[in-house]
VEXMI-832476 format. One line per field, with one value per residue: residue number from 1; residue in three letters; x negated, y negated, z negated of N, C-alpha, C in turn. Coordinates in pm, 1 decimal. Layout:
VEXMI-832476
seq NUM, ...
type ALA, ...
n.x X, ...
n.y Y, ...
n.z Z, ...
ca.x X, ...
ca.y Y, ...
ca.z Z, ...
c.x X, ...
c.y Y, ...
c.z Z, ...
***
This chain:
VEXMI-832476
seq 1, 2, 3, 4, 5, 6, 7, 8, 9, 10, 11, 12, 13, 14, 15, 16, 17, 18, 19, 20, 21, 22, 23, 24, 25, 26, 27, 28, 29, 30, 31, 32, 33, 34, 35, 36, 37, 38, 39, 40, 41, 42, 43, 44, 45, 46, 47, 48, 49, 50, 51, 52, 53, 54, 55, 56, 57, 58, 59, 60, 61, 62, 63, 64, 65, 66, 67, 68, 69, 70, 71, 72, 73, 74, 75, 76, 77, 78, 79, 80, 81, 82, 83, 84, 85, 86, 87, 88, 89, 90, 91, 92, 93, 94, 95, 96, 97, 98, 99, 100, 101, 102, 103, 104, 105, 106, 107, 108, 109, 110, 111, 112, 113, 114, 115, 116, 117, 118, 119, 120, 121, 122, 123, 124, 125, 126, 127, 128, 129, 130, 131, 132, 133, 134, 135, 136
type UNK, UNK, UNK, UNK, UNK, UNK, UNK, UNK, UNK, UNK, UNK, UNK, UNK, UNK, UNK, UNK, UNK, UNK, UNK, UNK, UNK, UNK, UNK, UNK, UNK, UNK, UNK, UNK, UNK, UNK, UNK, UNK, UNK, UNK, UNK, UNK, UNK, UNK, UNK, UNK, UNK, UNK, UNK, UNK, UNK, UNK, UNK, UNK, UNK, UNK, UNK, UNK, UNK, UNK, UNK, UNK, UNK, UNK, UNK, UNK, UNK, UNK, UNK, UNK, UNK, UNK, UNK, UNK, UNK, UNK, UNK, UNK, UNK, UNK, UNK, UNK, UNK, UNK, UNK, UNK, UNK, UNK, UNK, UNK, UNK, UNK, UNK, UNK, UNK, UNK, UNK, UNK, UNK, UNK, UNK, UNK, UNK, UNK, UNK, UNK, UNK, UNK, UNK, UNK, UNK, UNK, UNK, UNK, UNK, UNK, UNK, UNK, UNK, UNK, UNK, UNK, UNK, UNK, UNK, UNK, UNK, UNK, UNK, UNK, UNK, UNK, UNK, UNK, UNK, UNK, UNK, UNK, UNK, UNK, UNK, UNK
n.x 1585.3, 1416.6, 1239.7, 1455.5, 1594.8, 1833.7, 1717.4, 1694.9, 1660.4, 1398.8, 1365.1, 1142.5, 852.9, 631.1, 409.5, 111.0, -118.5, -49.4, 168.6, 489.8, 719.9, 1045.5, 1168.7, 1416.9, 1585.5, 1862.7, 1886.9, 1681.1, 1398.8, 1146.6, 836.9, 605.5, 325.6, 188.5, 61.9, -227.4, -224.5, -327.5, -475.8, -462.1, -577.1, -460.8, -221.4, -47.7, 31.2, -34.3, 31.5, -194.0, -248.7, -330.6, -640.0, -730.7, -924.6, -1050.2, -1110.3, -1192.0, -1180.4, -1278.6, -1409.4, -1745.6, -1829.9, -1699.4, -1526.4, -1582.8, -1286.7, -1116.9, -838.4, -761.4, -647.5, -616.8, -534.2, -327.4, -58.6, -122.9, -285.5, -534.7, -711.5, -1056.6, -1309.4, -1592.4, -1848.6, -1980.6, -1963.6, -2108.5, -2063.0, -2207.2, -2333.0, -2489.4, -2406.4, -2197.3, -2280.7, -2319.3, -2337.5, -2434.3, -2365.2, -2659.2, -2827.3, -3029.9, -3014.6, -3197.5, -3070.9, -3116.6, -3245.6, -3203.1, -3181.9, -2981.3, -2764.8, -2648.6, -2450.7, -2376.7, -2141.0, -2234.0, -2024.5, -1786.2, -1775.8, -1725.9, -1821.0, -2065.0, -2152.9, -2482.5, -2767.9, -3063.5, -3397.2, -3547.8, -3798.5, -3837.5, -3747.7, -3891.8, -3926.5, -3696.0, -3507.6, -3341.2, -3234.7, -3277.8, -3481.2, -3190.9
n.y 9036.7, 9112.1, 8922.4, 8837.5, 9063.9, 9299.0, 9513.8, 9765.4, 9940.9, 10104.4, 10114.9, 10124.7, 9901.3, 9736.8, 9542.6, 9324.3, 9514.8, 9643.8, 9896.4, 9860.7, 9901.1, 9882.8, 9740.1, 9715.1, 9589.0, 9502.3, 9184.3, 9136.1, 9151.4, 9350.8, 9390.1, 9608.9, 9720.5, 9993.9, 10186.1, 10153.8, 10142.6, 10332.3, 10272.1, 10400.9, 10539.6, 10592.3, 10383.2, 10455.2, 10475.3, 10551.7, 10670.8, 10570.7, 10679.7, 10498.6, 10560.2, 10701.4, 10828.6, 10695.3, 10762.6, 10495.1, 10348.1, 10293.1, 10398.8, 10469.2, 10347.9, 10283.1, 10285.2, 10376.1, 10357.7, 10306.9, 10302.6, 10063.9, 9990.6, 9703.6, 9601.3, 9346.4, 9364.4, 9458.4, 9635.7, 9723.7, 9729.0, 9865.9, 9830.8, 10125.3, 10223.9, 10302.5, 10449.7, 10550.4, 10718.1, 10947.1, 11138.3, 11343.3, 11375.0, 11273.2, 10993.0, 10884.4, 10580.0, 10361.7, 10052.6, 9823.2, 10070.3, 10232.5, 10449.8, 10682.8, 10780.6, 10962.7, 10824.7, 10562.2, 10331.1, 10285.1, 10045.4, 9946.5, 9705.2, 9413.1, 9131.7, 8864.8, 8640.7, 8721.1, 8986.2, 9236.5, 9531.3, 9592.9, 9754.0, 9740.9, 9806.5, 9910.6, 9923.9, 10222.8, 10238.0, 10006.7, 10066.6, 10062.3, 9794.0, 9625.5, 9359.1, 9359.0, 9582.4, 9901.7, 10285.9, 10505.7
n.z -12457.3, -12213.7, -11933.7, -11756.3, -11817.6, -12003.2, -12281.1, -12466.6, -12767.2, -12843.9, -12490.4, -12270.3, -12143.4, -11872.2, -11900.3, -11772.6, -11719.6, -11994.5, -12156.3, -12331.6, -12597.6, -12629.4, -12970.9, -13200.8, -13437.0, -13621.1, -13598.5, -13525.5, -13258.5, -13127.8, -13001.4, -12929.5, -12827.2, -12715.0, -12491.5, -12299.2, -11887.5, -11654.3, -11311.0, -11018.9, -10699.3, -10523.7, -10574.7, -10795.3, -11110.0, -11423.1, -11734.9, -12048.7, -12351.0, -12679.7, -12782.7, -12561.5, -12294.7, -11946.2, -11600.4, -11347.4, -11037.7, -10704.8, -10407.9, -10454.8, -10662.2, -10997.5, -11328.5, -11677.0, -11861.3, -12209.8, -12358.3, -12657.0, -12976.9, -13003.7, -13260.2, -13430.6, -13312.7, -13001.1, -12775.8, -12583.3, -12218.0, -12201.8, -12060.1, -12089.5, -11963.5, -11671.1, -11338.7, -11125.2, -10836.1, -10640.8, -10312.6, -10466.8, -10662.5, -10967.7, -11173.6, -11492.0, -11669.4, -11939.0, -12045.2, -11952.0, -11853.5, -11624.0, -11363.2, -11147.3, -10828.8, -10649.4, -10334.0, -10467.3, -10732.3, -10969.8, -11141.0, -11467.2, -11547.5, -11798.8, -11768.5, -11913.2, -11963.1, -11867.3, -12003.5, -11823.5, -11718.5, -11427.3, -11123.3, -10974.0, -10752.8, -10663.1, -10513.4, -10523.8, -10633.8, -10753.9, -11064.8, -11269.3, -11301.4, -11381.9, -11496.1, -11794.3, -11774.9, -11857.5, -11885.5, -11886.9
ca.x 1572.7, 1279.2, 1241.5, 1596.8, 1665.0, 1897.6, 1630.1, 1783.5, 1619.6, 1296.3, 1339.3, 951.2, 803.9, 498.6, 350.3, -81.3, -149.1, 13.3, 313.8, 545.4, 872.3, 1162.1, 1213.4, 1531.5, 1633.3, 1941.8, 1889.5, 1554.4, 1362.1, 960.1, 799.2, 530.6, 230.9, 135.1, -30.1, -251.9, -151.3, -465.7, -444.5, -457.8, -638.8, -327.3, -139.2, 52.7, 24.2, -37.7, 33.8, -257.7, -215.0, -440.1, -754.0, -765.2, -1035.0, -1024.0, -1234.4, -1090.6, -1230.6, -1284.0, -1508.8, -1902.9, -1791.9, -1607.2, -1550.3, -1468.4, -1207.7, -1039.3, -739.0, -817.2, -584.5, -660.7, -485.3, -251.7, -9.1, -190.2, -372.0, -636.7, -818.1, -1161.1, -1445.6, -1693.4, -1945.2, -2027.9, -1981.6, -2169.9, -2068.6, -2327.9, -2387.8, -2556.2, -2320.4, -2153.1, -2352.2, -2211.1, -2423.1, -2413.0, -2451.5, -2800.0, -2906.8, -3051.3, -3086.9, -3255.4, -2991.0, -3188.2, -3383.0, -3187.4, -3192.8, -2874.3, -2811.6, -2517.3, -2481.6, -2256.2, -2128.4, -2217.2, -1929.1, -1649.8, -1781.2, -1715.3, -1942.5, -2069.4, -2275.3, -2590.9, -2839.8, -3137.9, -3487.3, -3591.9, -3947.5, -3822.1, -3664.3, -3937.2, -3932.5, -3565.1, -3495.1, -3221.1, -3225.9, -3357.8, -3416.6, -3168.3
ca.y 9014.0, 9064.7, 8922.3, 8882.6, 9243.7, 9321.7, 9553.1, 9850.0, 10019.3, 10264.8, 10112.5, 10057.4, 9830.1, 9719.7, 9393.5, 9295.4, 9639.4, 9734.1, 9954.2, 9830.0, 9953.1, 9757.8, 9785.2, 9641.9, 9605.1, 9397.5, 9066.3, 9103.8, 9231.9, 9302.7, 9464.7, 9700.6, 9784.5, 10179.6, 10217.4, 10113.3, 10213.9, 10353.7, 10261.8, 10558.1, 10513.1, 10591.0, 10304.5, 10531.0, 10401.1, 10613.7, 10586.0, 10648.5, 10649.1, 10446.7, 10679.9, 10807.8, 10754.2, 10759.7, 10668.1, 10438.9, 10262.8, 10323.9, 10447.0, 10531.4, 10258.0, 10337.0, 10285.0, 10441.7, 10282.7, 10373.0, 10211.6, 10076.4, 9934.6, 9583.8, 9494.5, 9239.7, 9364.2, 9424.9, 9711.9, 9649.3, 9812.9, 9855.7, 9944.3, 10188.5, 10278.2, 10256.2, 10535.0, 10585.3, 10818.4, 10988.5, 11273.6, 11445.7, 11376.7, 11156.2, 10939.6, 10794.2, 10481.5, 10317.2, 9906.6, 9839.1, 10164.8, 10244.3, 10571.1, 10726.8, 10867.9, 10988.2, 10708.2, 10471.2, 10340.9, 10240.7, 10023.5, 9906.7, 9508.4, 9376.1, 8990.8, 8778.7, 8567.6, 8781.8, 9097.4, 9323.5, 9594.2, 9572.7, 9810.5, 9713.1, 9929.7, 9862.2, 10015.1, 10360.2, 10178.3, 9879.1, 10106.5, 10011.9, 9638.1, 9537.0, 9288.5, 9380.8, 9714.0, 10044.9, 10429.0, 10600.1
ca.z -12314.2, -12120.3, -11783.6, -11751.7, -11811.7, -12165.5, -12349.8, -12530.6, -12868.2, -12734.9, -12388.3, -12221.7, -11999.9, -11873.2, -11852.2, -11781.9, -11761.0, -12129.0, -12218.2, -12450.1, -12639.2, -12750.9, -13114.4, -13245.9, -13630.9, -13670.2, -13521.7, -13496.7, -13178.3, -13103.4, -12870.8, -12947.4, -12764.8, -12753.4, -12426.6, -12099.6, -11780.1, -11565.8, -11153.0, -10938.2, -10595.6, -10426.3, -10589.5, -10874.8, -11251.4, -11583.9, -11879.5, -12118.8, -12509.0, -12768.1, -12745.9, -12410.9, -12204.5, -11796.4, -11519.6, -11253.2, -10920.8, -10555.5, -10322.1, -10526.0, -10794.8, -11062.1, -11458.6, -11745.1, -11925.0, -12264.9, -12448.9, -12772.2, -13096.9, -13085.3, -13405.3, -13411.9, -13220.6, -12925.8, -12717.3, -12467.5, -12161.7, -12282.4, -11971.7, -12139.6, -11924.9, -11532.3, -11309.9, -10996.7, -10682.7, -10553.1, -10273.1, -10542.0, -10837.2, -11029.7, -11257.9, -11587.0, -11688.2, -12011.5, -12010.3, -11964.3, -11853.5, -11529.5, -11335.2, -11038.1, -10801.1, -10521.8, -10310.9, -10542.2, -10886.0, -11004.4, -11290.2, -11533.4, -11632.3, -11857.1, -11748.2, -12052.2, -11965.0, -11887.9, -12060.6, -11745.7, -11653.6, -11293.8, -11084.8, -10905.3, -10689.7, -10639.4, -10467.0, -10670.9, -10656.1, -10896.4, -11168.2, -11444.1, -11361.2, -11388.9, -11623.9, -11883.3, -11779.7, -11873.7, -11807.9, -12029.8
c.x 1424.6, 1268.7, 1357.7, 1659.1, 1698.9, 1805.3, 1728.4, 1659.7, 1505.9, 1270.7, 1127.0, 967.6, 668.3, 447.7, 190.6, -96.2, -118.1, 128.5, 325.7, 684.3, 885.8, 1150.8, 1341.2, 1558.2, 1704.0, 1932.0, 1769.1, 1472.5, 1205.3, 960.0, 659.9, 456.7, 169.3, 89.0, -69.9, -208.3, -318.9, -381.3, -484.5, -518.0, -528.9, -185.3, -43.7, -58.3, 9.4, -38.2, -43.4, -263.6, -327.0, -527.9, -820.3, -850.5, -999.5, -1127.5, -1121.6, -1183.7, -1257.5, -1385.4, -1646.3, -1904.4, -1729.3, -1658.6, -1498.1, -1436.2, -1141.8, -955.9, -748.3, -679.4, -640.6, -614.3, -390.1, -127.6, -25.9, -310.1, -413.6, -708.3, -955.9, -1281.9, -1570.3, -1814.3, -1930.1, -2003.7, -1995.9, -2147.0, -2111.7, -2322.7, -2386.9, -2479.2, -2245.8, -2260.6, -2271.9, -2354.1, -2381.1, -2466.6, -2564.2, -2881.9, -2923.7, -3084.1, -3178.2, -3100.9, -3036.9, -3256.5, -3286.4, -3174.9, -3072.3, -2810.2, -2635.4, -2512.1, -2360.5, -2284.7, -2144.7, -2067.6, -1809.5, -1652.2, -1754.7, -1835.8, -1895.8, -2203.9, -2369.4, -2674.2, -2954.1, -3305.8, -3578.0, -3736.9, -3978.5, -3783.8, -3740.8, -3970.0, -3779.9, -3507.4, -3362.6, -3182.3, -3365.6, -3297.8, -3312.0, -3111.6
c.y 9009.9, 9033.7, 8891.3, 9012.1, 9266.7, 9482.3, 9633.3, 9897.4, 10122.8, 10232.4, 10034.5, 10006.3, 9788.6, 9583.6, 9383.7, 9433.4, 9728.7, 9810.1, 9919.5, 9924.8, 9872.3, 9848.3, 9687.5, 9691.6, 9513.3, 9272.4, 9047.1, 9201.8, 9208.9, 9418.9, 9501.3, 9773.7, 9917.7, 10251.5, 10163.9, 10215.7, 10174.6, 10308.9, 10358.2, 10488.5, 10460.5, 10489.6, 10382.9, 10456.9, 10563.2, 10616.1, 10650.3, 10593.6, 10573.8, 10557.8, 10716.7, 10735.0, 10801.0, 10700.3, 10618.5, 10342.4, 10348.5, 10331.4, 10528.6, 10446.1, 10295.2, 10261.5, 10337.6, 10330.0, 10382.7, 10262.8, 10196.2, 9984.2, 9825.5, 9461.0, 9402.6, 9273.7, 9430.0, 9538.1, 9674.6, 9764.2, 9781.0, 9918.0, 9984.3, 10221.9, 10282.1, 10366.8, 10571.6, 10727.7, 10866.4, 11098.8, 11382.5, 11480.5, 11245.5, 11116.5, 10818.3, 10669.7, 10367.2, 10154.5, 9874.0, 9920.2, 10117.1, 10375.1, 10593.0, 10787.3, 10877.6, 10927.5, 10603.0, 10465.3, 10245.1, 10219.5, 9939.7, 9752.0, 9483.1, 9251.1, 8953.9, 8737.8, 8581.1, 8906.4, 9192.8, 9365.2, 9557.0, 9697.5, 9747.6, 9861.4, 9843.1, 9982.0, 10059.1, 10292.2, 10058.0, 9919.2, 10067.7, 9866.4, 9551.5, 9544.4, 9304.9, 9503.3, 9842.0, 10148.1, 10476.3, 10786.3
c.z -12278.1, -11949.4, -11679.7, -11722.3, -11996.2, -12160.9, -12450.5, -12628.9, -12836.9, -12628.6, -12382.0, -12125.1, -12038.0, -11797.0, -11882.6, -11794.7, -11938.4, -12105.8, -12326.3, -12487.6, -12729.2, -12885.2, -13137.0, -13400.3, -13625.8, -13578.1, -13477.9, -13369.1, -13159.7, -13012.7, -12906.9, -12852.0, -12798.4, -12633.5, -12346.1, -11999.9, -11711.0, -11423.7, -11089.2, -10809.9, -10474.0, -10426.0, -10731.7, -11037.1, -11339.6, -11667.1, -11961.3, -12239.9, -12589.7, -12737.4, -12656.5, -12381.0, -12038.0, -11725.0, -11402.6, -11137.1, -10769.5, -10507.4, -10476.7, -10657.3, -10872.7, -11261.0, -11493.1, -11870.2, -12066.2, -12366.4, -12611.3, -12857.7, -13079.8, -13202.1, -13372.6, -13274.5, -13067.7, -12929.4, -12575.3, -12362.4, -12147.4, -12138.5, -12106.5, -12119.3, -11771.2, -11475.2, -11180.8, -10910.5, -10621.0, -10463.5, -10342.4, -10632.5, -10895.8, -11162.4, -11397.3, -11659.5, -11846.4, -12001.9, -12079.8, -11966.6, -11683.5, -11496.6, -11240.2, -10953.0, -10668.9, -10447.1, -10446.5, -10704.6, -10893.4, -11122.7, -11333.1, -11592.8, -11673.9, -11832.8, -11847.9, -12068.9, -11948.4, -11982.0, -11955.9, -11689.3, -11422.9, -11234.7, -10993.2, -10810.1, -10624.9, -10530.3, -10532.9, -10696.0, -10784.6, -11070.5, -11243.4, -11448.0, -11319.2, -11498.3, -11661.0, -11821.9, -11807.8, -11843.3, -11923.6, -11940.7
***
């Protein structure tokens, strides 16, 4: 039973952003994590396999995310890298880089305390004195 819903052999569901599938052996039942589900802009879900990588966020913000094995049971959505919206282009930002993206310089920070990247933007004039970032 999950959820109060009887759980059949193969059946999936998705709970915290994972996909799972029932397993059943005899009396015994588990539930097996084998993918994240990306968010779509438009509200629509995806299901992406251990490995994959995607980018995901709204408007000039964005990350890229990819689903990783975290052992024990247990797969995780993993942000990778930052990815800025620009006019000009899209900009992929590694944490603790900083770019130029036309008047602005736009930089990648990882939260100590939650571990989530975050973007910043700052004025193209500051790019070689902001602390805990660099050009890459």
């Amino acid at each position: 039973m999950y959820e109060s819903h009887r759980l059949q052999d193969g059946d999936h569901f998705t709970k915290d952003d994972m996909m799972y599938s029932c397993k059943v052996n005899g009396d015994q039942t588990d539930f097996i994590p084998f993918a994240c589900i990306q968010k779509e802009e438009n509200g629509a879900s995806i299901e992406r396999r251990v490995g994959c990588s995607w980018v995901e966020g709204r408007g000039s913000e964005a990350f890229e995310y990819t689903c990783k094995d975290g052992g024990s049971n247990k797969v995780s959505k993993v942000q990778m890298q930052c990815v800025y919206r620009a006019p000009q282009g899209v900009f992929k930002l590694q944490p603790g880089c900083v770019q130029l993206a036309e008047s602005i310089a736009v930089g990648c920070l990882q939260d100590t305390s939650s571990g989530n990247l975050r973007i910043e933007t700052y004025s193209a004039d500051k790019i070689d004195r902001l602390p805990g970032l660099r050009r890459c």
